[in-house]
KENU-127397 format. One record per residue (C-alpha): z, x, y. Coordinates in steps of 0.05 Angstrom, whole numbers, padded with zeros to 5 digits, always signed. Layout:
N
ZXY
...
***
This chain:
378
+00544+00171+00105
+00480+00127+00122
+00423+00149+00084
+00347+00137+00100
+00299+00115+00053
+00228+00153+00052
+00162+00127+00015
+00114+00190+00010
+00054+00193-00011
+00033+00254-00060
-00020+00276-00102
-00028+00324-00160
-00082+00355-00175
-00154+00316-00168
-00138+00253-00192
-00059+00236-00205
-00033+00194-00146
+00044+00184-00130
+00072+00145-00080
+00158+00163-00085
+00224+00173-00062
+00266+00204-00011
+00331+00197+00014
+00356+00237+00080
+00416+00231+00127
+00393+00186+00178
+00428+00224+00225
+00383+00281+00209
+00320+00234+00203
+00346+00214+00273
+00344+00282+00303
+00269+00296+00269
+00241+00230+00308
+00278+00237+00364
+00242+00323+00367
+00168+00284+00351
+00176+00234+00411
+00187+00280+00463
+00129+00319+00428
+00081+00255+00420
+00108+00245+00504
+00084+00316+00528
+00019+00315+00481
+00000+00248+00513
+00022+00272+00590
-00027+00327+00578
-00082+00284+00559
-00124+00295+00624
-00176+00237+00609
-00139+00178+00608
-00185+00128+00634
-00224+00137+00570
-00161+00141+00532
-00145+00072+00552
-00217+00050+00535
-00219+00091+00460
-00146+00042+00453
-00183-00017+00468
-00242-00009+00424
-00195+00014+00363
-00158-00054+00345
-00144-00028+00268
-00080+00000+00231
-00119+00063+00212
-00128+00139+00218
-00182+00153+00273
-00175+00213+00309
-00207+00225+00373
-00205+00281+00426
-00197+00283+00495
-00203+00347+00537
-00185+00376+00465
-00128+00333+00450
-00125+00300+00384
-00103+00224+00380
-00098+00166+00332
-00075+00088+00335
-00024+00059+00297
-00050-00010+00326
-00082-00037+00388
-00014-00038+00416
+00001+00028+00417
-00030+00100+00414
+00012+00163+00387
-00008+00234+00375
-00032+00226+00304
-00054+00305+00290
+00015+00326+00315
+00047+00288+00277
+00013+00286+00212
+00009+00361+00217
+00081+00363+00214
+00095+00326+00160
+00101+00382+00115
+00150+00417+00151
+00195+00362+00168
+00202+00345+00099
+00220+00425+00088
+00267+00416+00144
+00295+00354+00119
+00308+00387+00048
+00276+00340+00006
+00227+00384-00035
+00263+00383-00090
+00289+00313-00091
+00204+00296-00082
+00184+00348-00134
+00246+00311-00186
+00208+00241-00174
+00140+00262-00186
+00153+00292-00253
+00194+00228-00269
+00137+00188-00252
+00082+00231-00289
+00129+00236-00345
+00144+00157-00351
+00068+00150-00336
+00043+00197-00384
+00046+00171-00443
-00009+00204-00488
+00011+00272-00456
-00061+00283-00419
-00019+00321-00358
+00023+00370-00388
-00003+00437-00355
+00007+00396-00285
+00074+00375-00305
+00090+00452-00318
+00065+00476-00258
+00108+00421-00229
+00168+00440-00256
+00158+00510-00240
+00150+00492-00171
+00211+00504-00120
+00189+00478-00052
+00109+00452-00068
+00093+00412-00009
+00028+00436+00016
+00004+00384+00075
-00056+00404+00084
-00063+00360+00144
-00093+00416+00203
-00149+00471+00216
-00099+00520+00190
-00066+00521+00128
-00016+00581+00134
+00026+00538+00187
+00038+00480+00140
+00046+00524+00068
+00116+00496+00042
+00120+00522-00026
+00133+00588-00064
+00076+00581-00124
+00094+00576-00194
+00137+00620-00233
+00078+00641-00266
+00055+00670-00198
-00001+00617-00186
-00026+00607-00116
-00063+00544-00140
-00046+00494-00091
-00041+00430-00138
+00009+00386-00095
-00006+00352-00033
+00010+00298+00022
-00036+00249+00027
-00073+00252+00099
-00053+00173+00108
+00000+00201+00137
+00075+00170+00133
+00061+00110+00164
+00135+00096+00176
+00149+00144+00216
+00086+00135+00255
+00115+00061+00268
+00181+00084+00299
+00149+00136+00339
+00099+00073+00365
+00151+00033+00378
+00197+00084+00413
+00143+00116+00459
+00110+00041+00473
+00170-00005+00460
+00116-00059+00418
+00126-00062+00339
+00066-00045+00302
+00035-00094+00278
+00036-00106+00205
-00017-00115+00161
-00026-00171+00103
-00074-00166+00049
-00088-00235+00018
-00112-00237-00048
-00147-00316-00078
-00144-00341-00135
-00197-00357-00183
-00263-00392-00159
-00231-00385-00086
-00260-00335-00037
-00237-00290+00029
-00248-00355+00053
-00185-00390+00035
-00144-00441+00058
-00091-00407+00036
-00115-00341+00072
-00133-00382+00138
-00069-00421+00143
-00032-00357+00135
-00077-00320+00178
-00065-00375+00234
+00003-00387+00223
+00028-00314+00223
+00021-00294+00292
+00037-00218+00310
+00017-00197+00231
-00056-00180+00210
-00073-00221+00158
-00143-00195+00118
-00176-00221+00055
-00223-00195+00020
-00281-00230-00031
-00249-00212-00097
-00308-00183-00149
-00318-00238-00206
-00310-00171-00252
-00238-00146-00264
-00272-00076-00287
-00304-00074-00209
-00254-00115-00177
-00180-00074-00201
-00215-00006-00165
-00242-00043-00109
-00174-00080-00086
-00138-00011-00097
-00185+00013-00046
-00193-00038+00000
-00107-00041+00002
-00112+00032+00015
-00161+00036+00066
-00129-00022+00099
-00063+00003+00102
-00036-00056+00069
+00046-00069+00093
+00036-00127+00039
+00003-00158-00012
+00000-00237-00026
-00035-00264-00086
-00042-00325-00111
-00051-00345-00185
-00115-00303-00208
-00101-00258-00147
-00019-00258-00159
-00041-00221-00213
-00086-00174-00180
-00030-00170-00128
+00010-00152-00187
-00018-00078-00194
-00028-00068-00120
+00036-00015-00143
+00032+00030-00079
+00049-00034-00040
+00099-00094-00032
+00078-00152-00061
+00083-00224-00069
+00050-00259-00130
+00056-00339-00133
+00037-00373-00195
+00006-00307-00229
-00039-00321-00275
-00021-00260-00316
-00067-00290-00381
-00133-00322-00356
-00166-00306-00412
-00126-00357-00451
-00145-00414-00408
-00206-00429-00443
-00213-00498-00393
-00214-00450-00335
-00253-00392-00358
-00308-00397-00395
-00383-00373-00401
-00427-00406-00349
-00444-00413-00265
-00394-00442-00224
-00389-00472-00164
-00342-00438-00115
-00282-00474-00079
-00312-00435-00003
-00374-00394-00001
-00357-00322+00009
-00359-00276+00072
-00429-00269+00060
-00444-00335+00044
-00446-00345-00029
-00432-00410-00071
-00436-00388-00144
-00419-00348-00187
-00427-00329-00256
-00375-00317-00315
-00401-00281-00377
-00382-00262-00448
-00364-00188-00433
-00333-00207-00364
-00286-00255-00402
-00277-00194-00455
-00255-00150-00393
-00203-00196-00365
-00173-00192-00438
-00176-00110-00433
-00135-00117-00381
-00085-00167-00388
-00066-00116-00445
-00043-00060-00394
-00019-00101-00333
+00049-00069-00325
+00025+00008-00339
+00026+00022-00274
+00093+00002-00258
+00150+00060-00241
+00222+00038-00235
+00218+00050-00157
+00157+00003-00154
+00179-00051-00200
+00241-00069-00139
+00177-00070-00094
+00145-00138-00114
+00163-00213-00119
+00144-00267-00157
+00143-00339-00128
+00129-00397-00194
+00131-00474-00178
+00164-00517-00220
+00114-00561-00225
+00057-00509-00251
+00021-00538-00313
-00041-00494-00310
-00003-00423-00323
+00063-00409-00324
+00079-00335-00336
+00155-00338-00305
+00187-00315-00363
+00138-00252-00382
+00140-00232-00302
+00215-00234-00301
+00212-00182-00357
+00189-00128-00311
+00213-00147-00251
+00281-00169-00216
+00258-00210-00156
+00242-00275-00188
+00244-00340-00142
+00227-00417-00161
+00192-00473-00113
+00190-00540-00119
+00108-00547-00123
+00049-00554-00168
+00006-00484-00184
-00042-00493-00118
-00004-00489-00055
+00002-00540-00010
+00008-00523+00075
+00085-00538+00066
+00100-00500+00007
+00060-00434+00046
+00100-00455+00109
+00166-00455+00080
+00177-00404+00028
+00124-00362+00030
+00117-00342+00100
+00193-00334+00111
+00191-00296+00045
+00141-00252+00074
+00173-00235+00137
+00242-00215+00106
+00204-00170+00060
+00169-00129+00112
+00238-00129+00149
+00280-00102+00088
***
């Protein structure tokens, strides 16, 4: 039997995030898409003010989850390609996944993934109220929350609605909706992550930027701080819907524990701190100005202290679902930092180039864009 493979994103409680799981029949996963297009068909036939429609399409270019309304219809883009009912959909979420009997299987991963991730035991009422949890998915996605309530309570007889889908929406399905209704992929979306002293300003981001045409390719100025800059490329991945992550020695490792996303790390520099020639107290010239046109910037004693905090806990974050999700790419030829051996510890897609530890055009051209464009295909 052919089996599909769903990513769903979860939370419990205020502040535990889980992105996990599913496997279905794709026979039955068939069915459910094939009952949302002729939905998504009918919802968009009935939209009366299509003119503007059109218009609202062409001012929206991003991968994101703006909802509009026409004549009381709700709407949202998957891309400026293509336009797809985004509150139906989204609103049903919950109760496909109830139809698709996968509660249980999602409930199973989460407490896997809190237990694995819990290590000084901070969670344990939410992992009881998981476990005592039969069908828990609350998708609290519409103006009414009776028609999307998917779970019993606890065995305790708690109403406290701790677990819920993430209003991002499963973007997946949103794609082969797009794609069915419009007959255009979406358009995936690259997050490109530089490497120390660089900025959004790359080469490296450029060339890919220009070179991979039908994929967005965004990159953002990377905070000098790794205490501001870890939460702010979470976010900024997040917000951008990132298909997939590329990083690039300082930001391979960033790109590293981007863990709710593919990713590609070449030449991670998984131990800055320990290359005293590279960072080190003082103001430095940057390699591009950034986005907003700065030169310089400025390395101090307790920044360099931070970097060591973290290269402590770089693999916490890892799950044994996420670890399959991300590649490392190390040239033979890389005398500045070669971390190969520790990477390969936690992960099983390992890959060598012939190179040095920058990237040359040809060394982007060949491996990693065909590298990249196999992994969103997989």
């Amino acid at each position: 039997m052919n089996e599909k493979k769903i990513k769903v994103f979860a939370q419990v409680g205020d502040d535990l995030l889980f992105d996990v799981y599913v496997t279905v029949p794709q026979d039955v996963w068939d069915e459910e898409v094939d009952g949302l297009e002729e939905a998504v068909r009918d919802d968009i036939e009935n939209c009366e003010d299509d003119e503007d429609f059109e218009q609202d399409l062409a001012d929206e270019p991003y991968y994101g989850g703006y909802i509009g309304s026409a004549d009381g219809c709700s709407h949202g883009y998957t891309s400026a390609h293509g336009r797809i009912a985004y509150h139906l959909v989204s609103c049903q979420f919950g109760s496909i996944l109830a139809r698709l009997g996968v509660l249980e299987q999602l409930r199973d991963a989460i407490i896997k993934d809190l237990v694995e991730r819990d290590t000084e035991h901070q969670h344990e009422e939410e992992l009881q109220m998981l476990k005592g949890i039969k069908n828990f998915v609350q998708a609290m996605l519409g103006e009414d929350e009776d028609d999307y309530d998917c779970y019993e309570g606890c065995d305790n007889g708690s109403e406290e609605q701790i677990v819920t889908i993430w209003d991002r929406y499963p973007l997946e399905l949103l794609d082969e909706l797009a794609e069915r209704v419009y007959g255009i992929p979406q358009t995936k979306t690259i997050v490109y992550l530089h490497g120390y002293g660089s900025s959004s300003q790359s080469n490296t981001a450029k060339y890919l930027a220009k070179n991979m045409p039908g994929y967005n390719v965004i990159a953002p100025d990377i905070p000098v701080d790794p205490k501001e800059a870890l939460p702010f490329l979470e976010e900024y991945c997040r917000a951008h819907h990132a298909d997939l992550v590329i990083g690039t020695s300082m930001g391979g490792m960033y790109a590293m524990q981007m863990t709710r996303h593919l990713r590609i790390c070449v030449n991670p520099a998984l131990h800055l701190s320990e290359v005293k020639d590279v960072l080190h107290v003082g103001i430095f010239e940057r390699f591009q100005p950034t986005a907003d046109g700065q030169t310089h910037f400025t390395i101090t004693e307790e920044i360099i202290e931070h970097f060591k905090n973290m290269e402590q806990n770089l693999f916490v974050r890892e799950t044994n679902e996420s670890r399959f999700d991300c590649w490392g790419f190390f040239a033979d030829g890389d005398t500045l930092v070669n971390c190969k051996d520790e990477f390969a510890q936690h992960f099983t897609h390992v890959e060598d180039f012939h190179g040095e530890h920058r990237m040359n055009e040809s060394v982007i051209h060949d491996v990693i864009i065909p590298a990249a464009k196999r992994i969103l295909k997989e």
